[in-house]
Backbone and ligand atoms as CSV (ligand in chain L), in Angstrom:
chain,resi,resn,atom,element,x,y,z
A,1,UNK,N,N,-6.612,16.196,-0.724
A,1,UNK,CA,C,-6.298,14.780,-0.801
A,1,UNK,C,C,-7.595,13.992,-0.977
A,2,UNK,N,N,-7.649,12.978,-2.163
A,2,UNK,CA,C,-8.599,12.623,-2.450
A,2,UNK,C,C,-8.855,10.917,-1.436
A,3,UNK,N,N,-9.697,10.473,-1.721
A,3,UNK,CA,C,-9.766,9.046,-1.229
A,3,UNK,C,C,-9.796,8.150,-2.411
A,4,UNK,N,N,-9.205,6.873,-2.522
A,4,UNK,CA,C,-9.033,6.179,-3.215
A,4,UNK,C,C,-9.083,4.267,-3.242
A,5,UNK,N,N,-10.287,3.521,-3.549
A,5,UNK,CA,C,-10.550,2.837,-3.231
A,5,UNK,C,C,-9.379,1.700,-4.310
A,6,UNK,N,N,-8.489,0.823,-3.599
A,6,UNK,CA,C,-7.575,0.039,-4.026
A,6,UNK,C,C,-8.035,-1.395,-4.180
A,7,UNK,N,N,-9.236,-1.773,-3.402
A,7,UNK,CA,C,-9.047,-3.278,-3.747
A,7,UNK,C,C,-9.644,-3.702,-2.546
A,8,UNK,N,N,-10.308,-5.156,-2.299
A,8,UNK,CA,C,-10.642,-6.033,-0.711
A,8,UNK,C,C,-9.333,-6.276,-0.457
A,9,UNK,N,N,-9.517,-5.967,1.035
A,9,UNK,CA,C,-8.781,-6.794,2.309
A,9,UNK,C,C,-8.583,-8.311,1.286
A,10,UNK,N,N,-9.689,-8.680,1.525
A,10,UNK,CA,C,-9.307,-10.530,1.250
A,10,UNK,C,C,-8.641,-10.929,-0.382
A,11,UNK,N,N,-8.452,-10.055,-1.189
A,11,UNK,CA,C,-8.173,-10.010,-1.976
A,11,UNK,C,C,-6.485,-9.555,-2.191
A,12,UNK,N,N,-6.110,-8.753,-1.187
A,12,UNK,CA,C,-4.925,-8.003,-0.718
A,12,UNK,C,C,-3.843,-9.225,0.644
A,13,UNK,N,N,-3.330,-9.953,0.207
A,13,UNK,CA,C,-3.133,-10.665,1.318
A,13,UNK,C,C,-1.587,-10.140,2.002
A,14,UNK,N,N,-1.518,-10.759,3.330
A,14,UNK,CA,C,0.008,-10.465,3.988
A,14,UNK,C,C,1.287,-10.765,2.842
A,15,UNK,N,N,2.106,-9.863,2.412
A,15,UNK,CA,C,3.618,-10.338,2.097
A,15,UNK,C,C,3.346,-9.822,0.802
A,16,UNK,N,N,1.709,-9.417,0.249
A,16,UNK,CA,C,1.942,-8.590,-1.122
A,16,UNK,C,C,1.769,-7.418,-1.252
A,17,UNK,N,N,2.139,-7.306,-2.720
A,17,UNK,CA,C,2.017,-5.125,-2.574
A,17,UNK,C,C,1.280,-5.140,-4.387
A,18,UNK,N,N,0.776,-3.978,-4.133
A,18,UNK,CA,C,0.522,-3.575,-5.675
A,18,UNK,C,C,0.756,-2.194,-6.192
A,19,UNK,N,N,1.381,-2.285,-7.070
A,19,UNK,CA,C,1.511,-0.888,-7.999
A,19,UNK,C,C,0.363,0.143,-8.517
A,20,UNK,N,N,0.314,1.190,-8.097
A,20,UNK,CA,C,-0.748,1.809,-8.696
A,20,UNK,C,C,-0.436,3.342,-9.157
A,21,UNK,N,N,-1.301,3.934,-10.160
A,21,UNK,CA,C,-0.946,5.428,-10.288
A,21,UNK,C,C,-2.194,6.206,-9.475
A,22,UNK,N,N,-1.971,7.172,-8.636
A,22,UNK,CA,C,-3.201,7.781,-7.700
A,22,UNK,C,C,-2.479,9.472,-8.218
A,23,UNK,N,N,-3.741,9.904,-8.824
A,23,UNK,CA,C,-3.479,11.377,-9.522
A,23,UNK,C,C,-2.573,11.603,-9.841
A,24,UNK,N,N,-1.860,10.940,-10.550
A,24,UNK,CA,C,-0.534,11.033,-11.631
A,24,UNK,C,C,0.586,10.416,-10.892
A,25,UNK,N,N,0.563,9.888,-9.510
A,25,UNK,CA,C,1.528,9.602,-8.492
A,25,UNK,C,C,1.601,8.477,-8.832
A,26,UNK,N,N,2.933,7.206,-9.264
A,26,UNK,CA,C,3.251,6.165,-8.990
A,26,UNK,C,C,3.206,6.084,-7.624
A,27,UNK,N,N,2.950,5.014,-6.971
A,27,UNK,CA,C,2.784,4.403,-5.737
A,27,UNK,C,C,2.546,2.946,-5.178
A,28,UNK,N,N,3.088,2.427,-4.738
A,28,UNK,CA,C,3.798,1.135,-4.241
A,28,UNK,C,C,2.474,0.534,-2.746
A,29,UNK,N,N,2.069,-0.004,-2.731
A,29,UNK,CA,C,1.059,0.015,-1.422
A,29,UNK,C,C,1.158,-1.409,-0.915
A,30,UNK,N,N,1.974,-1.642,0.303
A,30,UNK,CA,C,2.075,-2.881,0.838
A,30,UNK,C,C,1.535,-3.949,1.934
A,31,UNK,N,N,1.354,-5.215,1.520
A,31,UNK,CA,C,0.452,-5.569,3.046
A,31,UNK,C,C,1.558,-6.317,3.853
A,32,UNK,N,N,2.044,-5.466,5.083
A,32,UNK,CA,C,2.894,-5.783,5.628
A,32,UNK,C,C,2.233,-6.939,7.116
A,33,UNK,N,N,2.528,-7.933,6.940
A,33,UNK,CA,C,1.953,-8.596,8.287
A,33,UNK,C,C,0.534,-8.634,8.496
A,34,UNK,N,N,-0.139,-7.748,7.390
A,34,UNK,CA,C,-1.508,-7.281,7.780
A,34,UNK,C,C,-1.787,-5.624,8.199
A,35,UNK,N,N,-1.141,-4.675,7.865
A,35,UNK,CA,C,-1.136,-3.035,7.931
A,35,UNK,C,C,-0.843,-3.048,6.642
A,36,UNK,N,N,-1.455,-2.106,6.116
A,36,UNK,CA,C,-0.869,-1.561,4.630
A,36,UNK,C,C,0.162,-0.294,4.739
A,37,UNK,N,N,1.022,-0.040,3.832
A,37,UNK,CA,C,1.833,1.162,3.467
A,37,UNK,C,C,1.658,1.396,2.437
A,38,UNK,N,N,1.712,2.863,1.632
A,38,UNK,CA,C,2.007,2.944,0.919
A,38,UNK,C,C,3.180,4.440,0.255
A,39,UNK,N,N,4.081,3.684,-0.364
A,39,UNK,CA,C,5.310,4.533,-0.577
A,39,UNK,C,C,5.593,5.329,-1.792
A,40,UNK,N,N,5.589,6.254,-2.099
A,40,UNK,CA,C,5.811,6.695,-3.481
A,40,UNK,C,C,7.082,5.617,-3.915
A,41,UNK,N,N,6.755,5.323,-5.597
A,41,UNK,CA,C,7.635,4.498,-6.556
A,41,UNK,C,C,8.516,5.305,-7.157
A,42,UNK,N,N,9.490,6.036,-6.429
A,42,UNK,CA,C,10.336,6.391,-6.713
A,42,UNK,C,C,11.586,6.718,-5.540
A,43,UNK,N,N,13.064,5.936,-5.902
A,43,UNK,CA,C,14.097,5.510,-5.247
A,43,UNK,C,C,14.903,7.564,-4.786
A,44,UNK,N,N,14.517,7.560,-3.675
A,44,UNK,CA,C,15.346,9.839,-3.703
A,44,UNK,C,C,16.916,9.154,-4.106
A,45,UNK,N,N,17.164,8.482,-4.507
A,45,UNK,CA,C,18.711,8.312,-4.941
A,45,UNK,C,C,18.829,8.828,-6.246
A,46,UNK,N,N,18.161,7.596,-6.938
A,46,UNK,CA,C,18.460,8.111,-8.620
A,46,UNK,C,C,16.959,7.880,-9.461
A,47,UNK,N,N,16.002,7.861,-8.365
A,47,UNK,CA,C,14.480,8.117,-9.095
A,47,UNK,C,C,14.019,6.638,-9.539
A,48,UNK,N,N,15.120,5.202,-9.463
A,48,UNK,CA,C,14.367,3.923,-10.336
A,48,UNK,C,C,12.990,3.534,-9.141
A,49,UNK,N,N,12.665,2.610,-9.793
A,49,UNK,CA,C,11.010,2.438,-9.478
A,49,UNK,C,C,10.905,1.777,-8.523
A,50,UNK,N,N,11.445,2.313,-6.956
A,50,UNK,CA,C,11.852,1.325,-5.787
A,50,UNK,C,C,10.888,0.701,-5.227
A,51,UNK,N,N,9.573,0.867,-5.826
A,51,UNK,CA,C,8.960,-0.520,-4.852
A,51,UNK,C,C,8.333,-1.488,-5.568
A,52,UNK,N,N,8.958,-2.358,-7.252
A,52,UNK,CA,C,9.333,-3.313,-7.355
A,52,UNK,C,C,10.336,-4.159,-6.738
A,53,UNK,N,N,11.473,-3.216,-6.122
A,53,UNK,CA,C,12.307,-3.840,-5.675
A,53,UNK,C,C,11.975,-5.101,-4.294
A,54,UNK,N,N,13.495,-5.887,-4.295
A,54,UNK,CA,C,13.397,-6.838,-2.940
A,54,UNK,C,C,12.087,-6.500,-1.638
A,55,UNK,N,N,11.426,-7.183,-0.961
A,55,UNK,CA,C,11.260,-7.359,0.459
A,55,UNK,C,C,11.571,-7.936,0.649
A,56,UNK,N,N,12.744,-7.120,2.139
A,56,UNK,CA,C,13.629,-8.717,3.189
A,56,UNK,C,C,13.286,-8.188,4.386
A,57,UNK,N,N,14.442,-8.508,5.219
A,57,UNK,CA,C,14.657,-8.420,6.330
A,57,UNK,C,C,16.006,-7.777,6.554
A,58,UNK,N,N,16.405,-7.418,8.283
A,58,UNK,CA,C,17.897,-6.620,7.698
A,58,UNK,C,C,18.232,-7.549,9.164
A,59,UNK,N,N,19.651,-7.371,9.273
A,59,UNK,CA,C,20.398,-7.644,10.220
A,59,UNK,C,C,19.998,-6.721,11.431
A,60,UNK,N,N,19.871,-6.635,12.809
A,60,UNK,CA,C,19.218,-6.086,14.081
A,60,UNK,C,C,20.463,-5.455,14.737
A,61,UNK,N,N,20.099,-4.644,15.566
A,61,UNK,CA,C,21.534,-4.556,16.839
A,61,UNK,C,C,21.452,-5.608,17.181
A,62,UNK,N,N,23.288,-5.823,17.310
A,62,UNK,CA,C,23.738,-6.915,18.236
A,62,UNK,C,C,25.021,-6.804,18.558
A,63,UNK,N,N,25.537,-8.025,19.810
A,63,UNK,CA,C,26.668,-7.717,20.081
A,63,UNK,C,C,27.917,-7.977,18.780
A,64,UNK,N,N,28.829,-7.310,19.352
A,64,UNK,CA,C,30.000,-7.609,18.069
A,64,UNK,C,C,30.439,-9.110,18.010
A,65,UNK,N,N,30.310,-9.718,16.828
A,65,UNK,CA,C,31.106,-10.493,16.258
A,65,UNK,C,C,29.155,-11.608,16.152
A,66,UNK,N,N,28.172,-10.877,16.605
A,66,UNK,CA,C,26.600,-11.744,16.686
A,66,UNK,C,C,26.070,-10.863,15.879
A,67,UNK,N,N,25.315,-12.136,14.938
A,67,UNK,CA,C,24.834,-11.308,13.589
A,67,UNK,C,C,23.083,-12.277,13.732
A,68,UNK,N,N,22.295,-11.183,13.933
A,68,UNK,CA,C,20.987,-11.440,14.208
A,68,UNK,C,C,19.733,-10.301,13.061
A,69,UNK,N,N,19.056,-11.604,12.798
A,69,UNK,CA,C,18.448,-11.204,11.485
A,69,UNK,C,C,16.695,-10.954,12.012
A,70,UNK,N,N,16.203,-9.922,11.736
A,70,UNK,CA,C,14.666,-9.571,11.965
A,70,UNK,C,C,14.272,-8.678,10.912
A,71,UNK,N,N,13.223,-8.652,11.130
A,71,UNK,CA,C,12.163,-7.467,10.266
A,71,UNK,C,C,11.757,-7.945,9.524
A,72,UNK,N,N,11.874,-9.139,9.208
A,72,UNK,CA,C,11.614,-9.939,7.622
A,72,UNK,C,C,10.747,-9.361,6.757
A,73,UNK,N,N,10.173,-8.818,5.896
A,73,UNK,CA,C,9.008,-8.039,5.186
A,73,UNK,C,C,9.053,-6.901,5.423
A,74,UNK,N,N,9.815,-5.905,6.088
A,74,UNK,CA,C,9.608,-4.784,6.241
A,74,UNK,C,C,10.168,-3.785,5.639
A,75,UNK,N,N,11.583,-4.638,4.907
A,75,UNK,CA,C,12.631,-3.696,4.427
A,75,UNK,C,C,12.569,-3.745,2.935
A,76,UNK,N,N,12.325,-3.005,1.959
A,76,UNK,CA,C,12.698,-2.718,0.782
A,76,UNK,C,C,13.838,-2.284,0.127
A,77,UNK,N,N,14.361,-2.952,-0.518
A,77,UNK,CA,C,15.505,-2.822,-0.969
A,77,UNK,C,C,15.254,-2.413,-2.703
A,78,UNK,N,N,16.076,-0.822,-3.332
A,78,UNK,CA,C,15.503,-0.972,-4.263
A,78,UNK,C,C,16.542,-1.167,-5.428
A,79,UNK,N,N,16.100,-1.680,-6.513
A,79,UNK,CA,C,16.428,-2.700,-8.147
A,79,UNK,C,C,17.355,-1.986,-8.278
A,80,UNK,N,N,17.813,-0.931,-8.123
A,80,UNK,CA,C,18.921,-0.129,-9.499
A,80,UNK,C,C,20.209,-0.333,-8.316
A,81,UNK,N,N,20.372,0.052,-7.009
A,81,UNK,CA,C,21.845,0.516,-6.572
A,81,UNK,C,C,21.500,-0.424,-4.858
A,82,UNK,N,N,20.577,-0.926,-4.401
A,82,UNK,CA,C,20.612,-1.917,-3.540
A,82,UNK,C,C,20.146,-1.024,-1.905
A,83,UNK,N,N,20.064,0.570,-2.092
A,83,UNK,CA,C,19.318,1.329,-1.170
A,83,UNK,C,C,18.397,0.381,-0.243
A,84,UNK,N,N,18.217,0.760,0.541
A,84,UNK,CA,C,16.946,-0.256,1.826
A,84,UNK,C,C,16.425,1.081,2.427
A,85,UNK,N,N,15.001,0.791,2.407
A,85,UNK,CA,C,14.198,1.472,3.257
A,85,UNK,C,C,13.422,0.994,3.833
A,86,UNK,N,N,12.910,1.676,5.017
A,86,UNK,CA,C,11.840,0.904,5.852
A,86,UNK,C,C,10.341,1.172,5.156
A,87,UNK,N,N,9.865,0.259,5.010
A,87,UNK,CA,C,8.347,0.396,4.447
A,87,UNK,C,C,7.148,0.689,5.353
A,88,UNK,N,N,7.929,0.664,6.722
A,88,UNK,CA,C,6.444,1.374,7.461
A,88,UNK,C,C,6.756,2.820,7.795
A,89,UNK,N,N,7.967,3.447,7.512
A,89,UNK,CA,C,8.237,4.853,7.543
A,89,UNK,C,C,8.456,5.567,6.620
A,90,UNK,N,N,9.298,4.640,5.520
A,90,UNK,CA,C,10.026,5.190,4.144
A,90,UNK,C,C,11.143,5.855,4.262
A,91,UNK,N,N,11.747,5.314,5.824
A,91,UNK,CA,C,13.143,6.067,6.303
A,91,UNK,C,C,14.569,5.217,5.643
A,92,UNK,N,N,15.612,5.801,5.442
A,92,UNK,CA,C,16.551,4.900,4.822
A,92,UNK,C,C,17.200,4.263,5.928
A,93,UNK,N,N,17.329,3.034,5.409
A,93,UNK,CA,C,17.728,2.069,6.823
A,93,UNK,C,C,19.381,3.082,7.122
A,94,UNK,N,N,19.822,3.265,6.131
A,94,UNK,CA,C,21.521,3.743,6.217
A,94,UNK,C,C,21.614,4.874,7.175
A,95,UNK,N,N,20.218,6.099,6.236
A,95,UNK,CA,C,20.912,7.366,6.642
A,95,UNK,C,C,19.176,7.929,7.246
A,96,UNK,N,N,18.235,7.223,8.187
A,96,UNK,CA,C,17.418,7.331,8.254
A,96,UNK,C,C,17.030,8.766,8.557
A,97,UNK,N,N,17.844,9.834,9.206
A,97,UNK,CA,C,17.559,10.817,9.157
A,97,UNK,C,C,17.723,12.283,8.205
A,98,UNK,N,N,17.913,11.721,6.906
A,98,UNK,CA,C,18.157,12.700,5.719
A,98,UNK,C,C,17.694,12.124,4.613
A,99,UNK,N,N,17.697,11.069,4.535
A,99,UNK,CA,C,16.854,10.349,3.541
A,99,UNK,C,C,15.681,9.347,3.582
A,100,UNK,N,N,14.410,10.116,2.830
A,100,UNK,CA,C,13.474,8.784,2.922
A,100,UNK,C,C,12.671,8.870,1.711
A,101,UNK,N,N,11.612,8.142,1.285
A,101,UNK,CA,C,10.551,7.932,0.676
A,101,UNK,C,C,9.537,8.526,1.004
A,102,UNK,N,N,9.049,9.233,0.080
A,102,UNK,CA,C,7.596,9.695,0.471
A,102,UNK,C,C,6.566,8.902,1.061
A,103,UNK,N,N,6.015,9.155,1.758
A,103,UNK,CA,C,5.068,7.673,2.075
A,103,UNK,C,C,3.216,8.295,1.972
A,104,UNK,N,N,2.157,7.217,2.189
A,104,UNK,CA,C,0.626,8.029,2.020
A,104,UNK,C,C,0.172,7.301,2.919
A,105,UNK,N,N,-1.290,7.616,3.493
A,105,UNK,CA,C,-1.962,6.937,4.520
A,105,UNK,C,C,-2.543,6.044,3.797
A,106,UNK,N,N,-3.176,4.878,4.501
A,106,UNK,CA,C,-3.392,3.682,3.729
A,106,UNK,C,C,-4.616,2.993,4.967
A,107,UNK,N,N,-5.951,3.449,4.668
A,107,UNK,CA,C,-6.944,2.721,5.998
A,107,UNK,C,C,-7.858,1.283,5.304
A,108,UNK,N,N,-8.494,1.373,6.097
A,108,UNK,CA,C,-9.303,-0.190,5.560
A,108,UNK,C,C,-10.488,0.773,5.878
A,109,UNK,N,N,-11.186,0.472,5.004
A,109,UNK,CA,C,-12.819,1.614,5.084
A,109,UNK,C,C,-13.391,0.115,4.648
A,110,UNK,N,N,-15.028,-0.046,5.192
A,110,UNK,CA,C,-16.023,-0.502,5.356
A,110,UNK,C,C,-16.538,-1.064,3.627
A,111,UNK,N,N,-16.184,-2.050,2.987
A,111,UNK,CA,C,-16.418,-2.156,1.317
A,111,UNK,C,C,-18.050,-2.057,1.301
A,112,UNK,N,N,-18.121,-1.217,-0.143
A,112,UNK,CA,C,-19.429,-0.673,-0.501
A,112,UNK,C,C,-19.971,-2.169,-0.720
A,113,UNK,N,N,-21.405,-2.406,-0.042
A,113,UNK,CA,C,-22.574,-3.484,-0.477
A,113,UNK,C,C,-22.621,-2.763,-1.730
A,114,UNK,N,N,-22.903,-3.910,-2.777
A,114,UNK,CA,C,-23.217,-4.477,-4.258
A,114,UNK,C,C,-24.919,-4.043,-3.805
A,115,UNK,N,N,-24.908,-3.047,-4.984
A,115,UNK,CA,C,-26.500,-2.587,-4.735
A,115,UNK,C,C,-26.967,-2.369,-6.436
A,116,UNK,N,N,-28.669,-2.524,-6.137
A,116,UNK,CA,C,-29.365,-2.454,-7.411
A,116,UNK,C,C,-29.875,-0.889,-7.210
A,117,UNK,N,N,-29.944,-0.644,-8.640
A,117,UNK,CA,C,-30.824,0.263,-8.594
A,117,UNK,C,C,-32.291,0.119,-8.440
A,118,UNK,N,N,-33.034,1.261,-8.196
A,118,UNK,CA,C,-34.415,0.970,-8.128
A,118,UNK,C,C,-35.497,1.963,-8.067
A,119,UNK,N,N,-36.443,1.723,-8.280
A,119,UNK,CA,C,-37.933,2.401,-8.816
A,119,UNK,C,C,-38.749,2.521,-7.997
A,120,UNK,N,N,-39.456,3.729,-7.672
A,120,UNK,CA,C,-40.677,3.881,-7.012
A,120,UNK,C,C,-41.712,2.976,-8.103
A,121,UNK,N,N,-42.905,2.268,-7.424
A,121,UNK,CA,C,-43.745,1.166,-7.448
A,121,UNK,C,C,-44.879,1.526,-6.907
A,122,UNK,N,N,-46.005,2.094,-7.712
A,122,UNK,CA,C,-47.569,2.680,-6.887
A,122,UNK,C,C,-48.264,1.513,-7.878
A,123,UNK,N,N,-49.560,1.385,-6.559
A,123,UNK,CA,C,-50.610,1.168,-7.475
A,123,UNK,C,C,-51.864,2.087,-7.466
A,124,UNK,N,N,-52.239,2.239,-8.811
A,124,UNK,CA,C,-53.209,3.163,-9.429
A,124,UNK,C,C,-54.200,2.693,-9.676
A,125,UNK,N,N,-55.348,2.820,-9.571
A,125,UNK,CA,C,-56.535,2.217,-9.558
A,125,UNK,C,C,-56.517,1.017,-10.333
A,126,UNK,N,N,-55.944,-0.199,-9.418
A,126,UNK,CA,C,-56.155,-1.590,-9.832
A,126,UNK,C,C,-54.568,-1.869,-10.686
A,127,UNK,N,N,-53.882,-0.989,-11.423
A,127,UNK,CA,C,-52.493,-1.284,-12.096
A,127,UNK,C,C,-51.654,-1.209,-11.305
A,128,UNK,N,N,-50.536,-1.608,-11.451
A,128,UNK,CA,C,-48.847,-1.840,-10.662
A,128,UNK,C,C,-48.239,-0.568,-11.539
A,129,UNK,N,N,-47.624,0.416,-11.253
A,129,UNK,CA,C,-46.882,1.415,-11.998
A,129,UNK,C,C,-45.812,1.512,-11.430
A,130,UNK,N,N,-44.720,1.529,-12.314
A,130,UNK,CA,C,-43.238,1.600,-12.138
A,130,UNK,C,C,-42.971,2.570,-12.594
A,131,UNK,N,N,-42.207,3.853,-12.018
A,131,UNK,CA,C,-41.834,5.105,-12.036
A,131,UNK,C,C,-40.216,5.285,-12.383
A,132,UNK,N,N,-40.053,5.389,-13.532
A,132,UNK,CA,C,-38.199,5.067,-13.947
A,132,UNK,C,C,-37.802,6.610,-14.573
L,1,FES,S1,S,18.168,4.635,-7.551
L,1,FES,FE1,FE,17.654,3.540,-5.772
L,1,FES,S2,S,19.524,3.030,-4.899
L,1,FES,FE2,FE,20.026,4.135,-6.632
């Protein structure tokens, strides 16, 4: 497993995601609240490209006849047949234990300082010499 540099934090904000291919893998990578995920782009139903699809929220346990709404951003719902999965597991909200999404690790590593290259610099009897 390789490492793969996606982009700044500050550039990546809460509530968006971006599409990317990582060694031939479509992959979906989301900033949920501020944690990233990222899910393989493909729906285990019928393969469409599920993480263009919706981010919502789903309805919660509650008592019968009380209809209470949470998760807001967490749930993906995908374009072709209306499937929902959770985006911080890739479990299916329906059938969470037989069906899910592949999912990948997703860290925040330390962004490389913007650096010059550069030259050893002697001086030789009385000249400045630059060594390239
Ligand atoms: S292909 Fe995703 S729900 Fe059918």
């Amino acid at each position: 497993m390789g490492s793969h540099v996606i982009g700044a934090v500050a550039e990546f904000p809460a509530g968006t995601r971006r599409m990317l291919v990582v060694e031939g893998r479509p992959i979906g990578v989301f900033n949920v609240n501020g944690t990233y995920y990222a899910l393989k782009n493909s729906c285990p139903h019928q393969g469409a490209p599920l993480c263009v699809g919706t981010v919502t929220g789903m309805t919660l346990p509650s008592a019968p006849g009380e209809y209470r709404y949470g998760r807001e951003g967490e749930i993906l719902r995908c374009p072709w047949h209306g499937w929902e999965f959770d985006i911080t597991t890739g479990k299916s909200i329906f059938d969470p234990h037989k069906c899910l999404v592949k999912t990948y690790d997703v860290t925040i590593e330390a962004e490389a300082l913007p650096e010059v290259e550069t030259y050893p610099v002697t001086v030789e009897s009385g000249t400045i010499v630059v060594h390239v």
